[in-house]
C-alpha positions, 0 to 999 in steps of 0.5 A: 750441700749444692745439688748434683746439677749445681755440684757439675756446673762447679767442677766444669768451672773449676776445671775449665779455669784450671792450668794443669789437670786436678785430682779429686782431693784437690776438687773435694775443697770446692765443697768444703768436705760436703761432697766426698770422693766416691760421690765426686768420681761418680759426678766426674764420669757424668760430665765426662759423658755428658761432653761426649760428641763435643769439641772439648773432653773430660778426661782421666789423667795420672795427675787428676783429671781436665778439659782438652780438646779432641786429638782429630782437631788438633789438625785445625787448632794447628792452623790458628797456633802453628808453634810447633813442640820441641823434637827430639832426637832419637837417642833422648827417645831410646833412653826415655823408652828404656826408662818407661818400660824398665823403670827404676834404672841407673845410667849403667842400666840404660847404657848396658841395653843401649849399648853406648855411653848416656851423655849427661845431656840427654838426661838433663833434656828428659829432667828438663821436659819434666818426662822423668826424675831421680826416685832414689838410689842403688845400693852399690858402689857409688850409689847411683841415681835411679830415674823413672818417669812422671806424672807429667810424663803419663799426663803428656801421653793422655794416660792415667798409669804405666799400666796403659803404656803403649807400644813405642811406635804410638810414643814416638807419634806422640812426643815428637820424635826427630828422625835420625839417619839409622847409621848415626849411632851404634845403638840399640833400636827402640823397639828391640830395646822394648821388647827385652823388657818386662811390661811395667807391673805397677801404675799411678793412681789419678 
């Protein structure tokens, strides 16, 4: 069995090499069952403190846990790499809203807070993005699709359940958000469809 010393300098490899954050069952294989899961969060919180003040940060996501670089940087990383992330429009960010706060919901529920129809195109963008998914559906006439969001959803936002969700003015700061001239469509502000919702009782473990 690796000390607590060598066991932390096996997690920093395995999660600087990783593409994609990883969550303790995944980490517990690098020791082959020696080490078990309260032990590793405990070595985790470790590496994460010990990385305080630096460049890069261990943090706790939805899917498990990774490197990143801290968010006052960007700024600079941004002069190196200038591709920008897609934007979106202010209709796809209504209907991802809609989905955070009051998830599951069908089309119609999102069409009824809204108050204009959800064209397919929008949904598709958010499946695309990997933002949200169909998690089942209603039992009523014609059975329709029940959409709520992801991991990769809460990932991208930097948190690790719903539980944490922001106000919508920190989400649209963080998924870039196209700005649309207010008179474009008849709908629903974001916020006031925010505020018709009940915060979001359950979470996703990392």
């Amino acid at each position: 069995m690796p000390s607590p010393s060598e066991a932390k300098r096996i997690l920093e490899a395995a999660l600087l090499a990783a593409p994609e954050p990883l969550g303790v069952i995944e980490l517990k294989r690098l020791f082959e069952g020696e080490i078990n899961a309260d032990t590793l969060r405990k070595l985790l919180a470790e590496i994460a403190e010990e990385w305080q003040g630096r460049a890069v940060e261990l943090v706790s996501l939805a899917s498990g846990w990774r490197f990143q670089t801290r968010a006052e940087l960007q700024p600079y990383l941004e002069r190196l790499f200038p591709e920008k992330p897609p934007r979106y429009s202010r209709a796809v960010m209504e209907t991802l809203a809609i989905i955070a706060y009051r998830q599951p919901v069908t089309r119609g529920d999102i069409e009824d807070v809204r108050g204009v129809v959800v064209s397919a195109q929008i949904i598709q963008t958010l499946e695309n993005r990997g933002w949200i998914d169909v998690v089942g559906h209603r039992e009523t006439p014609g059975r329709p699709a029940l959409y709520a969001t992801t991991r990769q959803f809460l990932d991208d936002l930097g948190l690790r359940s719903l539980e944490e969700l922001p106000p919508l003015e920190e989400i649209a700061k963080t998924l870039a958000l196209e700005p649309t001239p207010a008179t474009s469509e008849a709908a629903v502000r974001p916020e006031e469809a925010v505020e018709q919702q009940p915060q979001p009782a359950t979470g996703t473990d990392g």
